[in-house]
N, C-alpha and C positions, 0 to 999 in steps of 0.2 A: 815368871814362874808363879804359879798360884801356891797359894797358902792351903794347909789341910784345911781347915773349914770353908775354905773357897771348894775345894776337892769334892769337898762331900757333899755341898749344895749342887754341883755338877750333877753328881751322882744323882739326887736323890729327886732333881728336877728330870733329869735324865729319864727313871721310871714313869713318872707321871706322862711324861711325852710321847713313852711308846704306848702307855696304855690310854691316849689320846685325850690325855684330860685338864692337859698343860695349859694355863691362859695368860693373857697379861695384862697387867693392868701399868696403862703410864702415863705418868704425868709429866710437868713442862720441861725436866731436868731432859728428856728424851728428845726433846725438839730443837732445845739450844746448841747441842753440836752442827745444828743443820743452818744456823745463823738466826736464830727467831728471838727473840729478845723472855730475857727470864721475867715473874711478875714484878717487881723492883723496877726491873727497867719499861714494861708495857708501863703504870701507871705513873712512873715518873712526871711526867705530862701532865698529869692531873693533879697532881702531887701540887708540883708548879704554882697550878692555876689555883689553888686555895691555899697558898702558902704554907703547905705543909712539907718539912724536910723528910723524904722519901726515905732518907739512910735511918732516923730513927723513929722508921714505924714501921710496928711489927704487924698490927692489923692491917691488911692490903685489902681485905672484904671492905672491913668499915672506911677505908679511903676511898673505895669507889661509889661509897654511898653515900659520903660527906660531899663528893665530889657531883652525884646525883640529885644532893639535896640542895646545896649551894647555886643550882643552876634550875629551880623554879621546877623539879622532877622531871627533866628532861635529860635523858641520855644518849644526846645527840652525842653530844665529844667521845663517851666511852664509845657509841658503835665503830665512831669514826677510826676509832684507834685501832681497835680489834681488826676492824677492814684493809686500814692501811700495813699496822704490824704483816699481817697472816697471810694478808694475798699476794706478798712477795714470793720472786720465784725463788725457790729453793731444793737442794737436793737431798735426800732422805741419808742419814746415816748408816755407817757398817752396822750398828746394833740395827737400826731396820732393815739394811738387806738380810740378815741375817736371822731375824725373826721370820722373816716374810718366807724365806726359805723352809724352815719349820714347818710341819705338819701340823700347826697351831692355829684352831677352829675359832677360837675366841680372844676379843681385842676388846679390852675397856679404857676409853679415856677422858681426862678433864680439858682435852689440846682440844684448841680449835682449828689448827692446822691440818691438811690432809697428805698429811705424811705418810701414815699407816696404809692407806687405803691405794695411795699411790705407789708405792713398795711393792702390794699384794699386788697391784697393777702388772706390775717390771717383772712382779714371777709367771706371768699368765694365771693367775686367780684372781675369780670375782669374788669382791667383798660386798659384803648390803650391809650398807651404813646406815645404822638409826641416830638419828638425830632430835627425832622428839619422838613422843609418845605413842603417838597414833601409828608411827611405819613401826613400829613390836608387833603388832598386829599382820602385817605383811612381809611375805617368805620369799626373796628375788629367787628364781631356780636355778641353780646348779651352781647357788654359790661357796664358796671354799670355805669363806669364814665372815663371823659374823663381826663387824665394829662400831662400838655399842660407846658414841660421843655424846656423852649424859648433861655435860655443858655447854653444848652448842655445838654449830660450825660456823667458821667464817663468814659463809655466802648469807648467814641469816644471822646477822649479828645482832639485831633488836630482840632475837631471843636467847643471845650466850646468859648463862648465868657468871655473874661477876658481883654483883651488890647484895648488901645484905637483907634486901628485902629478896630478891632472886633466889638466897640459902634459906630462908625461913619460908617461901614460899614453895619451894623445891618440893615437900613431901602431897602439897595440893595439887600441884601442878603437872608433875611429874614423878608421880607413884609408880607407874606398870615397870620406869626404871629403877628405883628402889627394890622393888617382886624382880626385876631379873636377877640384879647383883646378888641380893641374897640369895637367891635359890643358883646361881653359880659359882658362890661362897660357899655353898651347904654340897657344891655334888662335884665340882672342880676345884684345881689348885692354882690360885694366881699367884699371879710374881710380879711385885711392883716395883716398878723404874720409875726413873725421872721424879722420885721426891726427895727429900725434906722438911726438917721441923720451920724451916721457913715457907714451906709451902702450904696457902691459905686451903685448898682444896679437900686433902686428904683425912683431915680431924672432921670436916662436913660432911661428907661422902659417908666413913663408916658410922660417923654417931646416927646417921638415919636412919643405919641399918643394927643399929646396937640392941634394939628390943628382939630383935628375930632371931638371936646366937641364946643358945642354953650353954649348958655347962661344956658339953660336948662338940665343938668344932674341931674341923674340918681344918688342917696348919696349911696356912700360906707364907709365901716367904718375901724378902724384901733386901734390895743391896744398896747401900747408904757409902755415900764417902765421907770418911772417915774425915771429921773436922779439924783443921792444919790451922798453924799461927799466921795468918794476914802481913804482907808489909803494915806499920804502925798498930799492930795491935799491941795493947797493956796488955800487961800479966790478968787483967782482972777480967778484960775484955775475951779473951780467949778462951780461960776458965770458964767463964760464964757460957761462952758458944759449947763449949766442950758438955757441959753438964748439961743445958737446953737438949742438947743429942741426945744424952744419956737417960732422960725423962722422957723427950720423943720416943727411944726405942724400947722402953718399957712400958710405954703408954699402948705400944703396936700389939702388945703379950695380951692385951685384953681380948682382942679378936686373932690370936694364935696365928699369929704374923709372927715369923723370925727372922731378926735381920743378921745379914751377911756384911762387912764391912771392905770395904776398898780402900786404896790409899789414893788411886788416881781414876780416873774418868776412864782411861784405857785399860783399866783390869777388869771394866765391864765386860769392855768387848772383848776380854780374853777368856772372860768366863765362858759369853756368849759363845763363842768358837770354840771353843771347848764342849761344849752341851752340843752345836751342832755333829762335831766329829764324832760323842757318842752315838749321835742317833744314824748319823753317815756311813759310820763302821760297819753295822749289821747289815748293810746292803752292799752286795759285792756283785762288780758288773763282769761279765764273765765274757770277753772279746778272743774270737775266734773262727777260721775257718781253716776247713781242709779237702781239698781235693783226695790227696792222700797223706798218710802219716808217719813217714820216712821210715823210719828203723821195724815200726811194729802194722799188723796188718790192721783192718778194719772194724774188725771184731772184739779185741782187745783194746785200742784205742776208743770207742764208743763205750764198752764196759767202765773203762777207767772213766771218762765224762761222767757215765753216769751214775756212780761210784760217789765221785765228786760233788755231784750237784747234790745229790743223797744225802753227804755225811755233812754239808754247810748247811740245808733245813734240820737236818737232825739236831745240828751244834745252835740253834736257835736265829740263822745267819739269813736274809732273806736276798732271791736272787733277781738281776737285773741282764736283758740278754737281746742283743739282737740279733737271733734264732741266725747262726751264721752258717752257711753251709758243710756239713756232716760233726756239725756241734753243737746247733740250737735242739736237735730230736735226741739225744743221749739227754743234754739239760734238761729239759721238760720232763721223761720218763724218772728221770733218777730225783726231780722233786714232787711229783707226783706220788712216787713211789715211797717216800719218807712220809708224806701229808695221810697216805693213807693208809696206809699198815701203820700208824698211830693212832687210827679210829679218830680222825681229827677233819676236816672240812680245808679246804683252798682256801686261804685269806686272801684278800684283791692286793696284799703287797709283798705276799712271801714268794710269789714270781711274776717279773712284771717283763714281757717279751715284744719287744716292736719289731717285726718282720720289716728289713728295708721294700718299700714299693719298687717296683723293678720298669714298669713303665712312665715311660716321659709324657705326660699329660699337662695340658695346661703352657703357659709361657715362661713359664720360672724354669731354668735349669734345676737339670736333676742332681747335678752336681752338688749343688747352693744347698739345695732341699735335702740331702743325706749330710751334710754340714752340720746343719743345724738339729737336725734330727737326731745326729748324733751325741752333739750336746747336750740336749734336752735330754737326754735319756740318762747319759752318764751325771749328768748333774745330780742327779738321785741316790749316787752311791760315794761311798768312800773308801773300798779300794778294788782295783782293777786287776785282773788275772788276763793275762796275756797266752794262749794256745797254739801251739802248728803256727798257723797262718800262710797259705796259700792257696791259692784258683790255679785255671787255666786261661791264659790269657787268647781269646777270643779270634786274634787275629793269625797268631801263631800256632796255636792248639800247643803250644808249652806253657808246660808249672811253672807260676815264679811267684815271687813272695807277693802274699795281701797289704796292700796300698792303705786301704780303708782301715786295717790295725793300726800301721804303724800312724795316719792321720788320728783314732780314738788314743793311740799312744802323746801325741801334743796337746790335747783337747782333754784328756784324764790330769797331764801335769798342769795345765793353765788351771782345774779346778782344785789343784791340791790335792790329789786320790794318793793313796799311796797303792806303788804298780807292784807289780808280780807277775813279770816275764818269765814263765816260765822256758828259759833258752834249751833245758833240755829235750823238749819235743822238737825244737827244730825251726827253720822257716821263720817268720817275721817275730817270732818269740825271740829267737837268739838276736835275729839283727833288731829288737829293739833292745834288748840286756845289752848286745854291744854300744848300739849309739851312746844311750843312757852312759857309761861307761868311759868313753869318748868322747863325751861332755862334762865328764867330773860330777854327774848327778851321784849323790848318794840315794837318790830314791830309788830302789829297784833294782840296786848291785850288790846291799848288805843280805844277801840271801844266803838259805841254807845249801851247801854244797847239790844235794840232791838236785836240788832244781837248776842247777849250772852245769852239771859233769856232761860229757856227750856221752858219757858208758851208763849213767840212772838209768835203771828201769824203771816200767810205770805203779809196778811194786811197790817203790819205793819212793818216787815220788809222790806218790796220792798222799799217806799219810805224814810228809814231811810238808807237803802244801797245806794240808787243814790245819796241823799244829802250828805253823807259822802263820797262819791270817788269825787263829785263836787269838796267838799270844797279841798281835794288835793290840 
């Protein structure tokens, strides 16, 4: 259960998201769930090799420069580490499936791991990773988002920044990064993961950028866990971490950074899910077809669709549809129809329509291929409206109920949509309210009567269906 000011950071990252301006910035805390070793543990090794006890040093920069300096300025060992750490195989965390999901154009980080970029992968988005200076210069096309690794990547690990000559050199070397961050500090809102006041990065990054902030910035936000007593910590010991925290996050207020606190690792990812279903809600997939529309004729059932589709643009709701037969053309008219008698323009995601292909081309079954198709689509939304649902079956030339619903009806619950079988039109609506039902789902049964009775009319279901996807 999140906390209210957990709530309200949902929220208030929430806005920033739809009006596309959300970023992230993460560092090593975001990698370690994935198996990658935190800095403490990479330079342990080195630690070692100059006889320095890792557990009491708090500079990790200057360990790897003692550890640079001690070895004739050769950082053969640090590359090696970095190569060996990073280029273990690993798999990307729920907070990165879950970002990656995101309509989230911008990714900064100090990881040299390709986590992020591998994520944007798994969602079909292209990422263009800059890694040094010179690709800021160059624009991969038709990519999704941009990931903007300021301290290296693995595969080029003689140029990760890690030493402190690497941090003092950083502003010579690596300016045009310094000119991005600031100027997506000044016109975006990040959100940083994966730190801490033990983490060597975060105090270097913003000091470079500390001359270019005036009085007037732009709040960014940041989630911290909340620091806990250690087995064997002293009272003095703890205290002491506690208040490092407390100095850390008032240090963040310089550049209107505000931190969120956690108690566990996994309230991230609840936050995270949390922000996703914000943004998931106002996309509502609208699954349907009809041959005909049992009780009511043709004419008044299309009205009612487009009715429908109207009052969810109206209510600020954007629509997802695979233009299903004698339901995808009321949809379209009736959001059309809201977009512009508001004297307003089509946005590319307040209706987004995939027509299933209908000829078998190619070797791939077409089966496999409306499968996935189907997924992809519905993955977009966060809750489902279920319609009629029935064809004519081809062989018989008899109605029987839509196959392909009740299929988007398992494929909506595997993503967590929440459904809205409408059972009073009839046809593969009610037989999925019943399976649902039949299965002890509560998703899709706790409905307002209207949408359940066989006697509703579509009077009366239209606006008992809008008010109930509202309250969501």
């Amino acid at each position: 259960m999140l906390t209210e000011h957990q709530r309200n950071l949902v929220e208030q990252l929430a806005t920033e998201l739809d009006s596309g301006l959300l970023g992230i910035f993460a560092g090593a805390g975001m990698s370690v769930g994935s198996g990658f070793a935190d800095w403490k543990t990479l330079l342990a090794p080195l630690a070692r090799e100059i006889n320095i006890d890792i557990q009491r040093e708090s500079d990790l920069v200057a360990l790897a420069q003692y550890h640079f300096n001690e070895n004739g300025m050769n950082r053969g060992g640090i590359n090696q580490i970095i190569l060996d750490e990073f280029s273990k195989q690993a798999h990307e965390t729920e907070n990165h499936r879950i970002l990656a999901r995101l309509p989230i154009e911008t990714y900064w980080t100090t990881n040299y791991d390709k986590l992020i970029e591998k994520a944007l992968e798994k969602q079909r988005k292209v990422p263009d990773v800059k890694h040094e200076s010179h690709q800021l210069q160059l624009t991969k096309r038709d990519r999704d988002a941009v990931v903007y690794k300021m301290h290296g990547d693995v595969d080029h690990p003689s140029g990760a920044v890690i030493t402190k000559d690497d941090y003092s050199r950083y502003h010579v070397k690596h300016q045009p990064f310094i000119n991005a961050l600031a100027g997506d500090m000044a016109t975006k809102t990040l959100l940083f993961l994966g730190f801490s006041f033990t983490d060597p990065n975060l105090d270097y990054v913003l000091s470079r950028i500390r001359a270019t902030f005036a009085q007037d910035q732009r709040r960014h936000y940041c989630i911290l866990r909340k620091e806990s007593r250690q087995d064997g910590d002293s009272d003095a010991d703890f205290q002491h971490r506690q208040r490092k925290q407390e100095l850390f996050v008032n240090d963040l207020k310089r550049f209107n950074i505000r931190t969120t606190f956690v108690d566990t690792y996994d309230q991230i990812t609840e936050i995270l899910k949390e922000l996703e279903w914000r943004h998931r809600k106002r996309f509502v997939f609208i699954s349907g077809a009809a041959h005909e529309y049992g009780r009511w004729d043709s004419r008044e059932s299309q009205a009612f669709i487009h009715s429908l589709s109207k009052g969810l643009i109206e209510a600020g709701f954007r629509i997802v549809s695979g233009f299903g037969l004698g339901v995808g053309g009321p949809v379209i008219t009736g959001a059309l129809e809201a977009v512009y008698m508001a004297g307003k323009n089509l946005e590319q995601e307040q209706l987004l329509l995939r027509p299933f292909p209908q000829e078998q081309v190619g070797t791939r079954n077409r089966v496999d291929i409306w499968t996935d198709y189907r997924r992809d689509m519905i993955s977009r939304a966060g809750v489902a409206i279920f319609l009629f649902g029935n064809k004519v079956d081809n062989s018989t030339s008899n109605v029987v109920q839509s196959t392909g619903m009740i299929e988007e009806m398992r494929i909506a619950m595997d993503l967590q949509l929440k459904l809205i079988p409408v059972a009073s039109t009839g046809y593969a609506s009610k037989a999925i309210h019943d399976l649902l039902r039949a299965e002890g789902s509560t998703n899709g049964t706790s409905l307002p009567d209207a949408l359940t009775s066989e006697s509703s009319d579509l009077s009366t279901i239209l606006p008992a269906l809008i008010t109930y996807i509202k309250s969501l």
